[in-house]
C-alpha positions in Angstrom: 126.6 43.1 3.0 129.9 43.6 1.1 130.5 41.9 -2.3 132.5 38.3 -1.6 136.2 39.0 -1.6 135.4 43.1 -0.7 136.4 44.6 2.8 133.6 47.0 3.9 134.4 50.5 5.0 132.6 49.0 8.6 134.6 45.7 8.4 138.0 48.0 7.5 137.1 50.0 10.8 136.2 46.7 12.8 139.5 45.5 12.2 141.2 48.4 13.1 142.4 49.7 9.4 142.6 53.4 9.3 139.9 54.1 6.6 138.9 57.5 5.4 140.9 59.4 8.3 143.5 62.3 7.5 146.3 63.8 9.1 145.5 67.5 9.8 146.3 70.0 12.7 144.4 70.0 15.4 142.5 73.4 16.1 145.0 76.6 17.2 148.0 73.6 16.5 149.8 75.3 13.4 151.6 73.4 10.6 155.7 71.8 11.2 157.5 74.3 9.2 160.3 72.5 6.8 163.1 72.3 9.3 161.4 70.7 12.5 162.3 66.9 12.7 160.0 64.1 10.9 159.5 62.5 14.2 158.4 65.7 15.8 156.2 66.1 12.8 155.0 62.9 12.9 154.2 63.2 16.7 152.5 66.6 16.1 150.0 64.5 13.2 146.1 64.2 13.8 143.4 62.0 13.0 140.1 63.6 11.7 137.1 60.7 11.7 134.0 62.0 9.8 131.1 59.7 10.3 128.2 59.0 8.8 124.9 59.3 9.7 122.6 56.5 10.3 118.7 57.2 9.9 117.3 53.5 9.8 118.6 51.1 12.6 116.5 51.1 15.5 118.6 52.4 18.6 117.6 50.8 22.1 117.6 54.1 24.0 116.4 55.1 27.3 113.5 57.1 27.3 113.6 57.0 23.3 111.2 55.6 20.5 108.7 52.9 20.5 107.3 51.5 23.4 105.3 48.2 23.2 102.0 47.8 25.5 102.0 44.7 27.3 99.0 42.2 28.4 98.7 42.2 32.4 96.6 38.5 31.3 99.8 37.2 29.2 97.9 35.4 26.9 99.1 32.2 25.1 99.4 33.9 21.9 100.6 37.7 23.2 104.0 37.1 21.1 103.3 34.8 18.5 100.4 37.8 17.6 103.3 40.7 17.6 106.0 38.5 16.2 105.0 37.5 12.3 103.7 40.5 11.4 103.0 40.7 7.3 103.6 44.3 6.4 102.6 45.3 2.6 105.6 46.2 0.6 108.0 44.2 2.8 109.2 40.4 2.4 109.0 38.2 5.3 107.3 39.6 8.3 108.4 41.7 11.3 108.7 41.6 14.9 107.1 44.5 16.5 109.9 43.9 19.6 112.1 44.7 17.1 111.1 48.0 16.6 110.5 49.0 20.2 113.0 49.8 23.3 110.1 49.3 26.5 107.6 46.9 27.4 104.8 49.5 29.3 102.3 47.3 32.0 99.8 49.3 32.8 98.8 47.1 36.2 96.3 46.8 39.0 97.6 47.1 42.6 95.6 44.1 43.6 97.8 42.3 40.8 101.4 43.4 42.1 100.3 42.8 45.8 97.6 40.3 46.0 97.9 39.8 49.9 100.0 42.8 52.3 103.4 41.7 51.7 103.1 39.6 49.1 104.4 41.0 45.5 103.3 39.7 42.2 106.3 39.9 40.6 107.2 37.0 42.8 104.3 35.2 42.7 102.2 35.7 39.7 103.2 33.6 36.8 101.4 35.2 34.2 103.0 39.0 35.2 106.7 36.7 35.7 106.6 35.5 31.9 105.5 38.6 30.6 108.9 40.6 32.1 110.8 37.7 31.5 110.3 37.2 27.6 110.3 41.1 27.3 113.7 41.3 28.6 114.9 38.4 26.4 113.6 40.4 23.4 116.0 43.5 24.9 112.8 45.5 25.8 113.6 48.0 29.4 110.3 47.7 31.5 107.8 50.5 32.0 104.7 50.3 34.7 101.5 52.4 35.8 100.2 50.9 38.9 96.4 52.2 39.1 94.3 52.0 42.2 90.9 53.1 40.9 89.1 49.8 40.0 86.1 51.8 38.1 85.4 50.5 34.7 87.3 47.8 35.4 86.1 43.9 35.8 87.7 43.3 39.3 89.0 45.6 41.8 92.4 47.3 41.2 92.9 47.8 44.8 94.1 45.1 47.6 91.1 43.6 49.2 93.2 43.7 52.5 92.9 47.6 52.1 89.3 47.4 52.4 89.5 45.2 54.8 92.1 47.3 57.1 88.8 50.0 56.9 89.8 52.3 54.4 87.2 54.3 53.3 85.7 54.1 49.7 83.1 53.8 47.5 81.7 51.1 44.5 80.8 51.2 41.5 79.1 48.9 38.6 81.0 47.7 35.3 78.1 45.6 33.8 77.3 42.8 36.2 80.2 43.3 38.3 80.5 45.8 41.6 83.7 47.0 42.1 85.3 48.9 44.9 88.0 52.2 45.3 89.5 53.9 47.7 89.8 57.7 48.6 92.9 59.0 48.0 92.8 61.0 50.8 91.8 58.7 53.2 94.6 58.2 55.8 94.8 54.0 55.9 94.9 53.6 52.2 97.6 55.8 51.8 99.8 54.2 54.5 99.2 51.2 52.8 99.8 52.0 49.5 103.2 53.9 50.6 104.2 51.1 51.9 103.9 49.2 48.4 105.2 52.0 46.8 108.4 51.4 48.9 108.2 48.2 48.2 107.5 48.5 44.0 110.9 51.3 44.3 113.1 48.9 45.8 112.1 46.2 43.2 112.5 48.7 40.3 114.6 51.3 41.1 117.1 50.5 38.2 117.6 52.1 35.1 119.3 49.2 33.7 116.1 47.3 33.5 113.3 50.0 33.7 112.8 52.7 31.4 110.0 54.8 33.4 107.3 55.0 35.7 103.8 56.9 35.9 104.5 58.3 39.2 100.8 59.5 40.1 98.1 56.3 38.7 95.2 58.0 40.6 91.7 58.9 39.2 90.2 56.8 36.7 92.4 54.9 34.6 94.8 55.8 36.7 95.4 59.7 34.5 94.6 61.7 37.3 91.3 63.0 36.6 87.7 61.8 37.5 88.8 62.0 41.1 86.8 61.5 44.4 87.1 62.5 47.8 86.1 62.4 51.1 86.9 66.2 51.2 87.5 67.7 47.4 89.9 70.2 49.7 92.1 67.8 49.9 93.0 67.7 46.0 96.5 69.5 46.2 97.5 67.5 49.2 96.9 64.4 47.5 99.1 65.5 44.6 101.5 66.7 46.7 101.7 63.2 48.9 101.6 60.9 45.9 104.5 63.2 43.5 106.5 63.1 46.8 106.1 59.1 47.3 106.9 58.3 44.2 109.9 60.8 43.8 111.2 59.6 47.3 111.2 56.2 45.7 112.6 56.2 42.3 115.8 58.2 42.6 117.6 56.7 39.3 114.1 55.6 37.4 112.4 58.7 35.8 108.6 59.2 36.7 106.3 60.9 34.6 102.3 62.8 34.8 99.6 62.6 32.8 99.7 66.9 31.5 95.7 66.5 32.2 93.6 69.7 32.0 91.6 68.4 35.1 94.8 66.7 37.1 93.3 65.8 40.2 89.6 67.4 39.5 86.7 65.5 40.1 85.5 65.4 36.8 86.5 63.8 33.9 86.5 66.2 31.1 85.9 69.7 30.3 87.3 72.9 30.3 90.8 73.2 31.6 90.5 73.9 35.2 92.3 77.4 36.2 94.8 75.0 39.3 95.7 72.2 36.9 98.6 74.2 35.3 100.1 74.9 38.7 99.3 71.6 40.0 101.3 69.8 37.4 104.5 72.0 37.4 104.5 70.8 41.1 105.5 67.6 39.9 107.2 68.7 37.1 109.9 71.0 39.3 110.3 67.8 41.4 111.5 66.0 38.2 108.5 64.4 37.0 108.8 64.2 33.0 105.1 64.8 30.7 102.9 61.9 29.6 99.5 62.2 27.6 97.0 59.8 26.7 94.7 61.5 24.0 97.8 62.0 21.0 95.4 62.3 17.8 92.4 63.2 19.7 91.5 66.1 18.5 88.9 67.6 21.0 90.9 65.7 23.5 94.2 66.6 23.0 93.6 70.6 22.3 95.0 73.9 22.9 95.7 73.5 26.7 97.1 70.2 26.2 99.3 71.7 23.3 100.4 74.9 25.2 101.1 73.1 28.2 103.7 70.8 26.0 105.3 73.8 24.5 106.0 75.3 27.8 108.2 72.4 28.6 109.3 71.2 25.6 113.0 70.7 25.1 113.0 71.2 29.2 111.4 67.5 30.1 110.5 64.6 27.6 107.1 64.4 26.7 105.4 60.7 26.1 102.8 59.7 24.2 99.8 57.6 24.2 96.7 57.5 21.1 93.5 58.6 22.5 91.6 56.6 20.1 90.1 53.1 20.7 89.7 52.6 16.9 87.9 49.0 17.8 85.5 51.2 20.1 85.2 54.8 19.9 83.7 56.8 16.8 87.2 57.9 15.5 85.3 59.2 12.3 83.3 61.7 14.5 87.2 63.6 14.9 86.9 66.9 14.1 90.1 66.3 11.8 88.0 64.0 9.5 89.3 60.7 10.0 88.1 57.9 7.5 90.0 55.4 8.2 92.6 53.8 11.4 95.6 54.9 9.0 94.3 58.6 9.1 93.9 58.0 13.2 97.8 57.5 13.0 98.8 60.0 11.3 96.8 62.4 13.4 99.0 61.2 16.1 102.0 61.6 14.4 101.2 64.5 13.8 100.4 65.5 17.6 103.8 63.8 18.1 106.2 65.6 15.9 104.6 68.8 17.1 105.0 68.1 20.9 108.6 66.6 20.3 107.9 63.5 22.3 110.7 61.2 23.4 108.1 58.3 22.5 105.0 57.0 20.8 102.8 54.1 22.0 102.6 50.6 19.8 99.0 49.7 22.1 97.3 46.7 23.2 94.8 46.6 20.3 96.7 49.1 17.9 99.9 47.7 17.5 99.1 45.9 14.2 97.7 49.3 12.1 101.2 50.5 12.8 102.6 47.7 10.8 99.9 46.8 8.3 98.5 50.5 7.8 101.0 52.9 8.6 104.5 51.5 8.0 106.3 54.4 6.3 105.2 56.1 10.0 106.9 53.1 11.7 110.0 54.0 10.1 110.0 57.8 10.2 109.9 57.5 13.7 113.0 55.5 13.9 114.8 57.8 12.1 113.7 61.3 14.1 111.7 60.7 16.9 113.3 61.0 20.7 116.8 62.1 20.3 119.2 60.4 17.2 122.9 61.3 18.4 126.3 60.8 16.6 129.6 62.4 16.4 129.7 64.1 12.8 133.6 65.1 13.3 136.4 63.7 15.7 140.0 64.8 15.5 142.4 63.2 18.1 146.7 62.8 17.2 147.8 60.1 15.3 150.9 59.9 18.0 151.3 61.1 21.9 153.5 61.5 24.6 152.7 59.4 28.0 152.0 61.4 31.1 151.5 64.1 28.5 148.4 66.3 27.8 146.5 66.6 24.3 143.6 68.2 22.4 140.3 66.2 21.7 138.1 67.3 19.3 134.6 66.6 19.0 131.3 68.0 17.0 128.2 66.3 17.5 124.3 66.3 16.1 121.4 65.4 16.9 118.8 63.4 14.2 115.9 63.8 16.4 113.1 66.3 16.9 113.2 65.5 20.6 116.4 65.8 23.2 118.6 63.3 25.6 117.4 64.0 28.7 120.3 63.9 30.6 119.2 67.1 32.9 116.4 64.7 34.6 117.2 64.6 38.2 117.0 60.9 38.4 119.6 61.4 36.0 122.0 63.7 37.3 123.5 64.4 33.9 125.3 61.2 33.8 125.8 60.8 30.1 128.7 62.5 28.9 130.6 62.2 25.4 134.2 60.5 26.0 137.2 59.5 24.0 139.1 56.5 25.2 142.4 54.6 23.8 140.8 51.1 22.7 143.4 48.0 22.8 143.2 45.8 20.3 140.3 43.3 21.4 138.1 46.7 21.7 138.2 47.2 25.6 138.9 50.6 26.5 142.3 50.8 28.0 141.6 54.6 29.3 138.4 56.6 29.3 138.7 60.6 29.1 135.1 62.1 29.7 134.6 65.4 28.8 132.7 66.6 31.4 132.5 70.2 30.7 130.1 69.3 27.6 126.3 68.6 27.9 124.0 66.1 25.7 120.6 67.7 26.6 121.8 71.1 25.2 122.3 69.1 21.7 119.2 70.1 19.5 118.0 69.0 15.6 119.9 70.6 12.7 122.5 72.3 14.8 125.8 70.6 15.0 127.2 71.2 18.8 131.5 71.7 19.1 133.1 70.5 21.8 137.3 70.3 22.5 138.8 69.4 25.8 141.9 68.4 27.1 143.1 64.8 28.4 146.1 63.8 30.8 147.8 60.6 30.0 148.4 59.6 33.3 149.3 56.3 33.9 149.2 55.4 30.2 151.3 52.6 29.1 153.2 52.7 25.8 152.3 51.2 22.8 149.4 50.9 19.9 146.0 51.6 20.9 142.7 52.9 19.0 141.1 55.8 19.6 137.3 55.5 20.4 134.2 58.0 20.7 131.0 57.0 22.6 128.5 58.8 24.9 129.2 56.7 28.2 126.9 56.4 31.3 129.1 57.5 34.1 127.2 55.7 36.8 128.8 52.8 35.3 132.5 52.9 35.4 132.3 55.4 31.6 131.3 52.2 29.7 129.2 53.0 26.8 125.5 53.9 27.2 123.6 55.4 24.7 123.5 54.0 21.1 124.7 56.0 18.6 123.2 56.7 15.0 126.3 56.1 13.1 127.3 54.0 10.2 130.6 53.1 11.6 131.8 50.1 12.8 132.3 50.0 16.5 134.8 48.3 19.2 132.8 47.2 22.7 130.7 50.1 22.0 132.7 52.7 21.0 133.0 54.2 17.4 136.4 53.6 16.1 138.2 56.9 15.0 141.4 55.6 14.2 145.3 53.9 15.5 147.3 56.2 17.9 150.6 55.2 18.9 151.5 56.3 22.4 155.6 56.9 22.8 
């Protein structure tokens, strides 16, 4: 905070004063010579905004940094457990909301329809409060529906499915025998389709949900440890559930476990010679990557790693940790791990190398993060996902109505990953714009410039833009000019956060006055 009595360069900016800009000549414009007149000199005068980058706050972005695992149960002390964390070094304590941009529920089926037509985000209180206080904390949802009940305490699929005489099979976890359906059997899937229809209409909105898994088969719902009532069926299966879920989530990206076995029958091993061309099924119908064994070394190997590389940069990549650390022999790693802060690093370290768009704060390993790992914490702030801002605008200081001028705009990127704006469910929506703020910071005119594209924007290379904008129907008088990446779904209003120090104006990053004649 400023010194009492002290304007701050972001306070100067908030308010409109034109701090740290410059009048220079736009590019190709060349310089008034001594004899043209001072109002055509002062009409031919440009702004040039540098801004500054911003490597700490945490930006709310879709598909972007930390997502927080959620408790299907909702216990009584889910928050108050995530929300006074004591981290070493730091005074006070921490919210781990405050850190994260998603709230992930991975679910049962049986819990988001209990009886055929009857939806547990209506009904079941516990699941109600846990989306409720996740959105009041500014979290977007995430979901994995999974239908395979094995190794679970209840079943994960409908009893009314079982009952409609779908065919199955059961299982024991300890003293309890649960039951699962084939996937290929012909009455589950019609009634699973229809809850998927069902779950798409509910959900189908980027403005509250970040993602889906769109497959939730096999055990665990990662797609592997499949059965059958014929194993021929395995491609068909694929195909039927990648098409059911793309079908359903036109605007909500989907995403696939990158599983070495996807849709196999067993549940490790080596990488099975159709799972390569199995997955790029879903991935060519827009499907973005997911793994759940980041930091697990024999888990998480050279398939898995190849597999990422082949699409990097080309679809987001998601993370999960593959180790328990409460449960599983994390010391047995071939890396070496000692201790649960070496397990994070190890999936850092799987994460910086993949590029993913985001890492996993779990049920059971959220606190590590904070108490362990920290410095981790706040590295991936500052370069996971995608980190944009404009490093240069230069706009004129005065314009002509109805006339046409030069914009000006150079951008980077802070992350290691990219904006996806090429997802289908996307449609490259997000587009960098210049607008003419009024004074109580709504945008009086947007210009988009459409011929520009985020997801081409890449770490440590700073990406040029100019483009030209009518003033058509501008009125005259003293506006602001204004830089933001804006969602053009949504009437061009702001919609990505960027990573700059500047002050903004309803969302936009002041660049400085223009006067319109």
């Amino acid at each position: 905070m400023a010194p009492m009595g002290k304007i701050s360069r972001r306070t100067a900016l908030g308010l409109g004063l034109a701090v740290g800009t410059s009048a220079v000549a736009l590019p190709g414009a060349s310089a008034a010579s001594p004899r043209t007149p001072a109002g055509a000199r002062r009409r031919s005068a440009a702004l040039t905004k540098t801004f500054t980058a911003d490597h700490s706050t945490v930006l709310r972005n879709p598909l972007n940094g930390w997502v927080l695992y959620g408790d299907t149960s909702f216990p009584d002390n889910f928050w108050t457990a995530r929300d006074g964390i004591s981290v070493p070094g730091v005074d006070g304590t921490v919210r781990a909301s405050d850190y994260a941009s998603t709230f992930y529920l991975r679910i049962a089926w049986s819990l988001l329809e209990p009886s055929e037509g009857v939806y547990g985000w209506d009904t079941n209180e516990d699941l109600k409060a846990a989306i409720a206080t996740a959105r009041e904390r500014g979290l977007r949802l995430a979901f994995r529906v999974v239908v395979d009940s094995r190794d679970k305490s209840y079943g994960f699929t409908p009893d009314f499915v079982r009952d409609a005489g779908a065919a199955g099979y059961e299982t024991q976890t300890g003293s309890k025998t649960v039951w699962s359906p084939y996937p290929d059997d012909p009455i589950f899937q019609e009634k699973y389709a229809a809850f998927v229809r069902a779950f798409a209409e509910k959900y189908d909105d980027p403005d509250t949900v970040d993602f889906i898994d769109g497959y939730g088969l096999g055990k665990w719902g990662e797609g592997h440890s499949m059965k059958y009532i014929d194993s021929a069926n395995r491609e068909s299966v694929l195909r039927w559930v990648v098409d059911l879920y793309a079908d359903g989530f036109s605007r909500v990206p989907l995403a696939i476990n990158y599983h070495r076995l996807i849709g196999a029958e067993k549940d490790w091993g080596a990488p099975d010679a159709d799972s390569e061309r199995l997955l790029d099924i879903a991935v060519d119908r827009g499907f973005m990557l997911r793994h759940d064994a980041f930091g697990m070394t024999t888990y998480y190997g050279d398939w898995e790693r190849a597999y990422a590389e082949k699409w990097r940069d080309r679809r987001p990549i998601l993370m999960e940790g593959g180790w328990v650390t409460t449960q599983h022999s994390y010391t047995d790693d071939p890396r070496g791990y000692k201790t649960v802060a070496d397990v994070r690093q190890g999936e850092f370290d799987d994460s910086v190398e993949a590029h993913v768009s985001a890492m996993d704060f779990r049920i059971g390993e959220t606190l590590s993060w904070f108490t362990g790992r920290f410095d981790l914490v706040q590295q991936v702030v500052a370069e996971a996902g995608y980190r944009l801002y404009p490093t240069t605008v230069k706009a004129p200081a005065h314009v002509t109505a109805g006339s046409t001028t030069k914009l000006h705009h150079e951008w980077a990127n802070l992350g290691w990953a990219y904006l996806p704006n090429d997802l289908p469910q996307w449609n490259h929506k997000y587009r960098p714009a210049v607008a003419l703020l009024r004074a109580d910071g709504t945008a009086a005119h947007v210009f988009v410039d459409s011929g520009s594209e985020p997801s081409a924007w890449r770490k440590d290379a700073v990406a040029t833009h100019t483009f030209r904008a009518r003033l058509a129907g501008v009125a005259k008088g003293d506006y602001r000019w204004g830089v933001a990446i804006v969602d053009t779904t949504r009437g061009n209003v702001p919609g990505i956060e960027l990573a700059a120090q500047e002050a903004t104006a309803g969302g936009w990053l002041v660049v400085g006055d223009v006067t319109v004649h």
